[in-house]
N, C-alpha and C positions, 0 to 999 in steps of 0.2 A: 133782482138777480136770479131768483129760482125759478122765475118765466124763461126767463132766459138763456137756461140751461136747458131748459125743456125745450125750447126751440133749437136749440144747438143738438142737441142729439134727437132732435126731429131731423133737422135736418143730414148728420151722420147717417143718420138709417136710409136715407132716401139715399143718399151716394152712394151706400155701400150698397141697395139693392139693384140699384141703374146698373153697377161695374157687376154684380152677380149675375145680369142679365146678358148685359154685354158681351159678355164673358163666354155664356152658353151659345151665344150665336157668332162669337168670333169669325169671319172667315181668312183660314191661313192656308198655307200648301199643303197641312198635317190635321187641318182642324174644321171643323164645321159641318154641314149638309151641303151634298150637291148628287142632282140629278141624272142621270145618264140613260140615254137610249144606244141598247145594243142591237145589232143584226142577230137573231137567236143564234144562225148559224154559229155563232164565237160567243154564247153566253158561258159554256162551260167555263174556256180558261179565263174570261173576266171575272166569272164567280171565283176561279184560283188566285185570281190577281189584287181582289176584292179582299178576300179571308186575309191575304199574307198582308198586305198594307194595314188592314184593322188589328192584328195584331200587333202589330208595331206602334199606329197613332191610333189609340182607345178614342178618343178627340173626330177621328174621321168615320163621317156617315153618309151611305152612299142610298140612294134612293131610284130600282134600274127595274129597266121599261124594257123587255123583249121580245121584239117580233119581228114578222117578216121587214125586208128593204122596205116595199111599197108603204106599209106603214110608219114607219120610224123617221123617215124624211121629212114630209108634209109633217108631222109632230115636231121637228126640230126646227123645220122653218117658222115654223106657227109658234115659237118661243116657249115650249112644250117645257122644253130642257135647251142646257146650253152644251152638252157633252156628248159628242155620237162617237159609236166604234161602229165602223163600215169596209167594205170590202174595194171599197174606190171613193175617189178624191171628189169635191164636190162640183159641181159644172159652172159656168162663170156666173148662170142668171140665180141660180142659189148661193153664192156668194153672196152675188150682189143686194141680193134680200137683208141678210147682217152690214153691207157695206154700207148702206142707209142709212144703219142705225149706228153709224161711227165704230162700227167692230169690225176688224179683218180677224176670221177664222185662223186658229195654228193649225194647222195639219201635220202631223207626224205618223210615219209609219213604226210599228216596234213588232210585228211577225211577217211572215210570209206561210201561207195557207196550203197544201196541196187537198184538190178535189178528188177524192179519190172515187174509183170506181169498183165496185164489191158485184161481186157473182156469187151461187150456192157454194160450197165448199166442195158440194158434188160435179159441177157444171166440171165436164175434160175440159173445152175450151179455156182459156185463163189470161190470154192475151190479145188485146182489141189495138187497131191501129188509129189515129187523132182521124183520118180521111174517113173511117168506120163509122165512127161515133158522129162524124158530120152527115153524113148519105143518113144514118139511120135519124139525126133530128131533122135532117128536111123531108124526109116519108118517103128517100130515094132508093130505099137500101133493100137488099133481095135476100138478107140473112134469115132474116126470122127471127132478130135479137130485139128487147124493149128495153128503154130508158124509163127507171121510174125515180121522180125528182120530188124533195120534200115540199113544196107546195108551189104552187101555181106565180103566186108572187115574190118568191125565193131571189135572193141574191144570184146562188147559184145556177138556177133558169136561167138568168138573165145574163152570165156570163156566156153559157152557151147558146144563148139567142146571138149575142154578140160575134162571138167565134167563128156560127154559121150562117154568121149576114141574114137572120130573120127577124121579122117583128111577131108571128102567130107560130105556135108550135101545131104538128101536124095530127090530126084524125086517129091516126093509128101508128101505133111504135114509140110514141111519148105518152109519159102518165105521170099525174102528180096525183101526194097525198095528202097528209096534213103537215108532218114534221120529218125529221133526220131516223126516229128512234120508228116509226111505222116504215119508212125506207128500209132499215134493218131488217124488222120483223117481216116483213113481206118476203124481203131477196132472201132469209133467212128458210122460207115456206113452198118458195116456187121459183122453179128451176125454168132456164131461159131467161131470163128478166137480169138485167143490171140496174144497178142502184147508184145514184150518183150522190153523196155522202161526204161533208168537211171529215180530213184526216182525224181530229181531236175527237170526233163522236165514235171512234174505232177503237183509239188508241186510251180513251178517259178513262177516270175512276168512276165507274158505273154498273152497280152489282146486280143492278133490275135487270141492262140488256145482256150480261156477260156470259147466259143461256145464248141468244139468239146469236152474239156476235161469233161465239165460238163454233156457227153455222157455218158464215161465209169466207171470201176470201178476197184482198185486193185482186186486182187485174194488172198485170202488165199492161201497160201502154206506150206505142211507138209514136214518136213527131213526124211530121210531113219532112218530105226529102229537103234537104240543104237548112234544116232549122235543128239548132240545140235537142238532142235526143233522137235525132236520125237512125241511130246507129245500133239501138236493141231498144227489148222491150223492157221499160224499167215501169217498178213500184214505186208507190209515193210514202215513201220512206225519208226518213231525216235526213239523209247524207245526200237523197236525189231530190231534197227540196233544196238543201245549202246550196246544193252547184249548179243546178237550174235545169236538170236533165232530163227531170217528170217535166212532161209536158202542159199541165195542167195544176197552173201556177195562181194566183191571185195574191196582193197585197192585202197586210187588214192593216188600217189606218184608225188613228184617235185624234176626231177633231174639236177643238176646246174655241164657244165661241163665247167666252164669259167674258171677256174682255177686263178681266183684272187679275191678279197673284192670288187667288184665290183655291181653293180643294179640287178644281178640276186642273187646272194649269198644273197640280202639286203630282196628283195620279195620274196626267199627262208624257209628265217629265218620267217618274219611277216607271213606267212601262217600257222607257227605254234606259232604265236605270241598269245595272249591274245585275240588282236583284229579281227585277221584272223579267230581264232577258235568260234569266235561268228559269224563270218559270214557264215560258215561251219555251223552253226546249224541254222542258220536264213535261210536257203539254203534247211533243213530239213534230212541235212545228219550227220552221225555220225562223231563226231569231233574224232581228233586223242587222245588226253585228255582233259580231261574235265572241263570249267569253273569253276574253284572256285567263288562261292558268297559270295561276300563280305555285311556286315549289317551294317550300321551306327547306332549303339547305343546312343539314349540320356539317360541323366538320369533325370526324371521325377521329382522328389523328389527335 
C-alpha cells in the first residue's frame, strides 16, 4: 500500500506539471506567443497597439520583426512568422504559397495611412501638385525640386513607382536614405528637398525627432483634374484622410495566416476592435470605421 501511494502521487506531479506547462504555452485570442512581421513604415502605431492589448491580456506575447516591404515578404512566405502588417493585399502567387499548405490568409484592413510630404519650414513654396511629384519621379521635371524616400526598398517607393508607371527610379531628383527619422533630419537641414514620410512619424510620440520635426512642414498637395482632391491643395491631416481628399492615400492591412483561433487571429480582430480603432486615430490616421460616440444622458428635471 505505501508503494502505492508513492506512485500515485508520482504520478499527481507529473499531471500537474504537463497542465503547468500547458498552460504556459496555451494558445488563445488573449494568450500565448505569436510572431509578427511589420512594414517599419507602421512600426510606431503597432508598437501603440502592442503596449495597449499587453495591458490588458498580461498572457499575450508578441515577438515583431521590422523592416523594409522587400524584406518582410519573402520572411513570411518562407513561414518566418504567420502575422504581417503591410501596406497592400497579397498577390494571388503569394497566397497561393499558404494555399498549399491548407491555409487561406485573413486579410483585414484597420487604418488608412496618408503619405505625407514635408518641406523646411523655411521653404516659401509649400504646395506641390500629384502631376509635380510624377514629372519630378520620372527625371522629367524642370523644377529644381528632390524627392528624398526612406530607403530604396520602402513600401513607400514602391507606391510611387506604382503611381508613376516605373520600375527604376531616376539618376537625379530621387534619393533614398536609410529610414523615415534620417528623411526628417535631412528635410529638417536642407532646403529645396521634399521628404516623402508615413503621417504617424510626424504626428507620434517621439521626443528624440521633436527638435527636427519642429523644422519642417507638410506640403499641400493637389490631385490630377476630374479625381477626389481636384479642387485645392489639401494637407494630410485626419479629416482629409477620413474623406479621401489627400491624394496620397494607401491602406495598412493585417494578414493572419495561422490558420487557427489563436493570438494572431486574437490581435487581428482587436485592431479592428472598438479599442484598436481609437488608437488608429489617436496615431492620427484614418481608422477603417469609424468610432461611434456614445452620450451619457441624464435627466436634469
Amino acid at each position: 500500500m505505501r508503494y502505492l501511494n508513492i506512485i500515485l502521487a508520482a504520478i499527481v506531479f507529473v499531471s500537474c506539471t504537463n497542465a503547468e506547462k500547458s498552460g504556459s504555452n496555451e494558445q488563445t485570442r488573449t494568450s500565448g506567443t505569436v510572431k509578427i512581421l511589420v512594414d517599419e513604415s507602421f512600426s510606431s502605431i503597432i508598437s501603440d497597439q502592442i503596449e495597449v492589448f499587453t495591458s490588458d491580456y498580461k498572457d499575450a506575447h508578441f515577438i515583431v520583426r521590422s523592416e523594409n516591404e522587400q524584406k518582410i515578404i519573402p520572411a513570411f512566405l518562407n513561414d518566418t512568422a504567420r502575422v504581417l502588417i503591410l501596406s497592400r493585399m497579397l498577390r494571388t502567387d503569394e497566397e497561393a504559397v499558404y494555399k498549399k499548405k491548407g491555409v487561406v490568409p485573413k486579410v483585414s484592413r484597420f487604418a488608412i495611412d496618408g503619405i505625407a510630404l514635408i518641406t523646411q519650414s523655411g521653404d516659401v513654396d509649400s504646395n506641390i501638385t500629384v502631376e509635380e511629384v510624377i514629372r519630378i519621379f520620372k527625371g522629367t521635371s524642370n523644377s529644381g525640386k528632390n524627392l528624398v524616400f526612406d530607403n530604396a526598398y520602402s513600401s513607400t517607393l514602391r507606391y510611387f513607382k506604382e503611381l508613376s508607371g516605373v520600375n527604376d527610379i531616376p539618376k537625379e531628383g530621387v534619393y533614398t536614405l536609410k529610414d523615415n527619422n534620417d528623411v526628417i533630419k535631412y528635410i529638417a537641414d536642407n532646403k529645396n528637398y521634399i521628404g516623402v514620410v508615413g503621417v504617424n512619424w510626424l504626428i507620434g510620440d517621439n521626443p528624440e525627432m521633436s527638435d527636427f520635426i519642429a523644422k519642417v512642414k507638410m506640403m499641400g498637395v493637389k490631385n490630377m483634374q476630374g479625381k477626389v482632391g481636384d479642387d485645392a491643395f489639401y494637407k494630410p491631416i485626419q479629416t482629409n484622410l477620413i474623406s479621401g481628399v489627400y491624394p496620397f492615400l494607401r491602406n495598412v492591412y493585417v494578414i493572419d495566416a495561422e490558420g487557427k483561433n489563436g493570438l494572431g487571429a486574437g490581435f487581428a480582430n482587436w485592431l479592428v476592435s472598438q479599442r484598436g480603432q481609437l488608437i488608429v486615430l489617436r496615431a492620427g490616421l484614418g481608422p477603417h470605421k469609424m468610432v461611434p460616440r456614445e452620450f451619457n444622458l441624464k435627466n436634469t428635471n
